[in-house]
Biopython code that builds the backbone (N, CA, C, O; Angstrom):
import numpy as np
from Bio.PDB.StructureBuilder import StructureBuilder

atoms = [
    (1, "UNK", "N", (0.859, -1.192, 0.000)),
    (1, "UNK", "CA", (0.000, 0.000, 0.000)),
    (1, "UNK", "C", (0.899, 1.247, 0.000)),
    (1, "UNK", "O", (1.034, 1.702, 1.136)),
    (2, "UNK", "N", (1.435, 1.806, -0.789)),
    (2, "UNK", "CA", (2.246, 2.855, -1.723)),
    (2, "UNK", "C", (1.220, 4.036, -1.406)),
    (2, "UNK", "O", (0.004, 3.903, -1.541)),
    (3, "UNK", "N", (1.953, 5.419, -0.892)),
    (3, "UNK", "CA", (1.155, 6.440, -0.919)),
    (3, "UNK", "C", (2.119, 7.490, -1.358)),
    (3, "UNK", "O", (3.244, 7.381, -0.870)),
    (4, "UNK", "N", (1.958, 8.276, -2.005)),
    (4, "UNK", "CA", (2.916, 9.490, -2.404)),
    (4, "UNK", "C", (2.630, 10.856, -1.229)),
    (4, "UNK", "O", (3.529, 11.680, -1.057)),
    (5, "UNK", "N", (1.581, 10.946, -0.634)),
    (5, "UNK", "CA", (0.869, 11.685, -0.122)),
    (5, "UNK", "C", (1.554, 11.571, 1.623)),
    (5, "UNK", "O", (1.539, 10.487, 2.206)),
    (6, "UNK", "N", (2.122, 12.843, 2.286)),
    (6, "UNK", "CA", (3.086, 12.866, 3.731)),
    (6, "UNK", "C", (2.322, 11.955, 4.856)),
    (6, "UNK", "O", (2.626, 11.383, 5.903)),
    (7, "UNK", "N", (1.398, 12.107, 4.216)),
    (7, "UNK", "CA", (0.438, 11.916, 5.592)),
    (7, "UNK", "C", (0.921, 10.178, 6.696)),
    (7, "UNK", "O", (1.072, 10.021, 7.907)),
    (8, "UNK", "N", (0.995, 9.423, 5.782)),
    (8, "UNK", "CA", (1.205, 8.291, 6.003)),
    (8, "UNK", "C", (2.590, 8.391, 7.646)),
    (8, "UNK", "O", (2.684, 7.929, 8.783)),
    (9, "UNK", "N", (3.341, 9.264, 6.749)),
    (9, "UNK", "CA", (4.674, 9.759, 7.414)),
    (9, "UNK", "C", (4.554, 9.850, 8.661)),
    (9, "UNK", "O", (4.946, 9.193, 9.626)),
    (10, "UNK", "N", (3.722, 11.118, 8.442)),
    (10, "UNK", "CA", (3.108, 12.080, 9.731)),
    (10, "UNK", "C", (2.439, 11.141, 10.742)),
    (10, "UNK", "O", (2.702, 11.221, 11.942)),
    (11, "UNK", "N", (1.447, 10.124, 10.172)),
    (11, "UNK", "CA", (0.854, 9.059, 11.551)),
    (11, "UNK", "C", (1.573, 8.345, 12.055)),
    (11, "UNK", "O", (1.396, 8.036, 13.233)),
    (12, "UNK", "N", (2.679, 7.823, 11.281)),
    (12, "UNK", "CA", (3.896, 6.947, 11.970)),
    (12, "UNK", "C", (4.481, 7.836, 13.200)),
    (12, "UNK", "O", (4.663, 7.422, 14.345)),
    (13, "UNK", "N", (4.700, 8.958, 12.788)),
    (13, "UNK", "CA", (5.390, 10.035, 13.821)),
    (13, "UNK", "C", (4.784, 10.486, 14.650)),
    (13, "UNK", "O", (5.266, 11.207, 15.523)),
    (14, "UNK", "N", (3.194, 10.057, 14.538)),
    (14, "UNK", "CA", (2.209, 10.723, 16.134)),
    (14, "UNK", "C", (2.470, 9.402, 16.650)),
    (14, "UNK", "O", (2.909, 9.412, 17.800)),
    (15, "UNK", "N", (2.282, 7.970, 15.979)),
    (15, "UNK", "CA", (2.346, 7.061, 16.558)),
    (15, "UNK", "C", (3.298, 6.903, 17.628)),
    (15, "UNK", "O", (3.115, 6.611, 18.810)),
    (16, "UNK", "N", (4.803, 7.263, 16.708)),
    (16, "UNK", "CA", (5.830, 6.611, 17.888)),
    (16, "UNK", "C", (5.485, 7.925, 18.759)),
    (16, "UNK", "O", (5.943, 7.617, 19.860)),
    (17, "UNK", "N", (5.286, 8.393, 18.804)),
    (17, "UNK", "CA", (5.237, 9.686, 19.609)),
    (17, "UNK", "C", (3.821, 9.051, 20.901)),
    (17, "UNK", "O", (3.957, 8.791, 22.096)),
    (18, "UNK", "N", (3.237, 9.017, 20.495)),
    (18, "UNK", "CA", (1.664, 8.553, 21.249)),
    (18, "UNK", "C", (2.620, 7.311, 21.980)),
    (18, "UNK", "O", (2.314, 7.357, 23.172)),
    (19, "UNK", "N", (3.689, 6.177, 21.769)),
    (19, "UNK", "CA", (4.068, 4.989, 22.311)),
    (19, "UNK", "C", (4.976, 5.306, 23.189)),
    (19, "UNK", "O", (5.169, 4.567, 24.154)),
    (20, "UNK", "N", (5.890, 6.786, 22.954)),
    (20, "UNK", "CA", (6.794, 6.724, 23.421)),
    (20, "UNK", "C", (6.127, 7.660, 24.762)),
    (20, "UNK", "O", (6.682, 7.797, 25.853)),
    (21, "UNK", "N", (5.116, 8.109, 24.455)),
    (21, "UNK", "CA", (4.411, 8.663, 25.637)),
    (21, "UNK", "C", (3.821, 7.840, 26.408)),
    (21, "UNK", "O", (3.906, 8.055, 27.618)),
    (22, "UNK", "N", (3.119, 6.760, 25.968)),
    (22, "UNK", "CA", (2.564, 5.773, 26.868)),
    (22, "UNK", "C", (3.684, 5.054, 27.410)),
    (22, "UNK", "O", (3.795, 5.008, 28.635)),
    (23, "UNK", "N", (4.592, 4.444, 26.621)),
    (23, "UNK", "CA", (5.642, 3.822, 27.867)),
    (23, "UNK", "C", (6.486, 4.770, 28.752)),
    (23, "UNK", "O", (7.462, 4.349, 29.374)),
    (24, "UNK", "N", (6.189, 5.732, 28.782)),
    (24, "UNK", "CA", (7.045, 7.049, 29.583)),
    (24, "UNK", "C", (5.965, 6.465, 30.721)),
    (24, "UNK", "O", (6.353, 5.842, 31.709)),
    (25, "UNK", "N", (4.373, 6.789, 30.411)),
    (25, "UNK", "CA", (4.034, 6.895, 31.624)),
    (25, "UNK", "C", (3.497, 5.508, 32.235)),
    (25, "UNK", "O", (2.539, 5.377, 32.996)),
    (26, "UNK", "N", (3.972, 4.939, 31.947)),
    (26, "UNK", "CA", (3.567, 3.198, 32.351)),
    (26, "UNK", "C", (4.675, 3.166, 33.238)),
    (26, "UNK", "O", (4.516, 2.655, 34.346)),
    (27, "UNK", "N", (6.232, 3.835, 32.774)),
    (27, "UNK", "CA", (7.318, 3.143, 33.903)),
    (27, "UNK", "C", (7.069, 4.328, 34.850)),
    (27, "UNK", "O", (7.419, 4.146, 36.017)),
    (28, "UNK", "N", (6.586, 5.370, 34.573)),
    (28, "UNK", "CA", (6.101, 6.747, 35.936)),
    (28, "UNK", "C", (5.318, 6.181, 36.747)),
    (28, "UNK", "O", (5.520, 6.346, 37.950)),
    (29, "UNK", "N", (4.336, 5.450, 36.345)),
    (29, "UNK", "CA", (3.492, 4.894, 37.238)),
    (29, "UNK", "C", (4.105, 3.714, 37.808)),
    (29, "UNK", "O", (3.808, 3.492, 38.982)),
    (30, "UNK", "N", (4.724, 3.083, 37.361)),
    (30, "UNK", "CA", (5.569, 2.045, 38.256)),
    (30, "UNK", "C", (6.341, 2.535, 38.960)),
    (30, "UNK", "O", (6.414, 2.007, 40.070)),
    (31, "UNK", "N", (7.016, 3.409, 38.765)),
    (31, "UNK", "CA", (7.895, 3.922, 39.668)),
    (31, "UNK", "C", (7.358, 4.681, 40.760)),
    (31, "UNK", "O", (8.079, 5.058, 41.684)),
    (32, "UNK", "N", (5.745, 5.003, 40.685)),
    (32, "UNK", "CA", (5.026, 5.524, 41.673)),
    (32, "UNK", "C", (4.753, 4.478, 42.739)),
    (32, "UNK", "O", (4.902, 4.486, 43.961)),
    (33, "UNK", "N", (4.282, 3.527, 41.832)),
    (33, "UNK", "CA", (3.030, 2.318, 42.623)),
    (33, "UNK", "C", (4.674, 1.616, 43.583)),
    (33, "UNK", "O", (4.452, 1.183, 44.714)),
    (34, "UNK", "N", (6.049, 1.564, 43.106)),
    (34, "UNK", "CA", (7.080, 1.534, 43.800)),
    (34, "UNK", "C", (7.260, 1.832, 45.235)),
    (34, "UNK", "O", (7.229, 1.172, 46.274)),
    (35, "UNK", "N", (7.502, 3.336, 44.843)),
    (35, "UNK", "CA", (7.471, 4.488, 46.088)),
    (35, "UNK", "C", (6.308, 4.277, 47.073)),
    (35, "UNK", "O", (6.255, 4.622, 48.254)),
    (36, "UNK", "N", (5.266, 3.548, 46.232)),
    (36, "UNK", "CA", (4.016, 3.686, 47.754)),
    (36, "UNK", "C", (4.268, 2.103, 48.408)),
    (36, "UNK", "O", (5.103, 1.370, 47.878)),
    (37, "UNK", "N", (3.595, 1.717, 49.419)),
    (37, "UNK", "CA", (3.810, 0.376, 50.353)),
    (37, "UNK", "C", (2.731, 0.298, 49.280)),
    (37, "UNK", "O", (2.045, 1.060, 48.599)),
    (38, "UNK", "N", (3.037, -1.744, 49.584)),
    (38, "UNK", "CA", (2.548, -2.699, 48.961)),
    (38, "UNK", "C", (1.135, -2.755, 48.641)),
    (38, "UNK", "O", (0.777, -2.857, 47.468)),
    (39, "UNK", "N", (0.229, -2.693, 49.686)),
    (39, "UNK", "CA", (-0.791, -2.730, 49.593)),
    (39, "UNK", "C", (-1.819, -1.192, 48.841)),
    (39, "UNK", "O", (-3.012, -1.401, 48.621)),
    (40, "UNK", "N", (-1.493, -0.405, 48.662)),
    (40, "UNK", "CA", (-2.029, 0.888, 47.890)),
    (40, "UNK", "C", (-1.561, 0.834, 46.138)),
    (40, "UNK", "O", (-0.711, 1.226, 45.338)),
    (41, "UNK", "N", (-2.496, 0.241, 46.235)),
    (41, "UNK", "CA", (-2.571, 0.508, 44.597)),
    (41, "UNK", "C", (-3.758, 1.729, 44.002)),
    (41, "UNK", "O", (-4.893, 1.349, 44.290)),
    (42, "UNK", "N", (-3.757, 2.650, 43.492)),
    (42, "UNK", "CA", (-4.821, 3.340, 42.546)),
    (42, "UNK", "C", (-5.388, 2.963, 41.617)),
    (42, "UNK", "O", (-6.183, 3.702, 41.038)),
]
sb = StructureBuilder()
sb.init_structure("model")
sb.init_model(0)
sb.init_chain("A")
sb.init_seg("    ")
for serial, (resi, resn, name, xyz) in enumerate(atoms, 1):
    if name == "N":
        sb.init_residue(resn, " ", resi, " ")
    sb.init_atom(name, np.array(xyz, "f"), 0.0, 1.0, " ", f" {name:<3s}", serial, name[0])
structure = sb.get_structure()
């Protein structure tokens, strides 16, 4: 599936962008749920 048209480009680049934001905040939140005692989860 061949497109001449940027766009294709451009969603790859929100993508990694959108992934590299979600695994930012997946290890933030681990590193939260860390810092708190065992039993407190949100």
């Amino acid at each position: 599936l061949q497109s001449t048209e940027p766009v294709p480009c451009y969603n790859r680049f929100q993508g990694m962008r959108a992934q590299a934001g979600l695994a930012q905040a997946v290890t933030l939140k681990r590193k939260q749920r860390q810092a708190q005692p065992q039993g407190y989860i949100k």
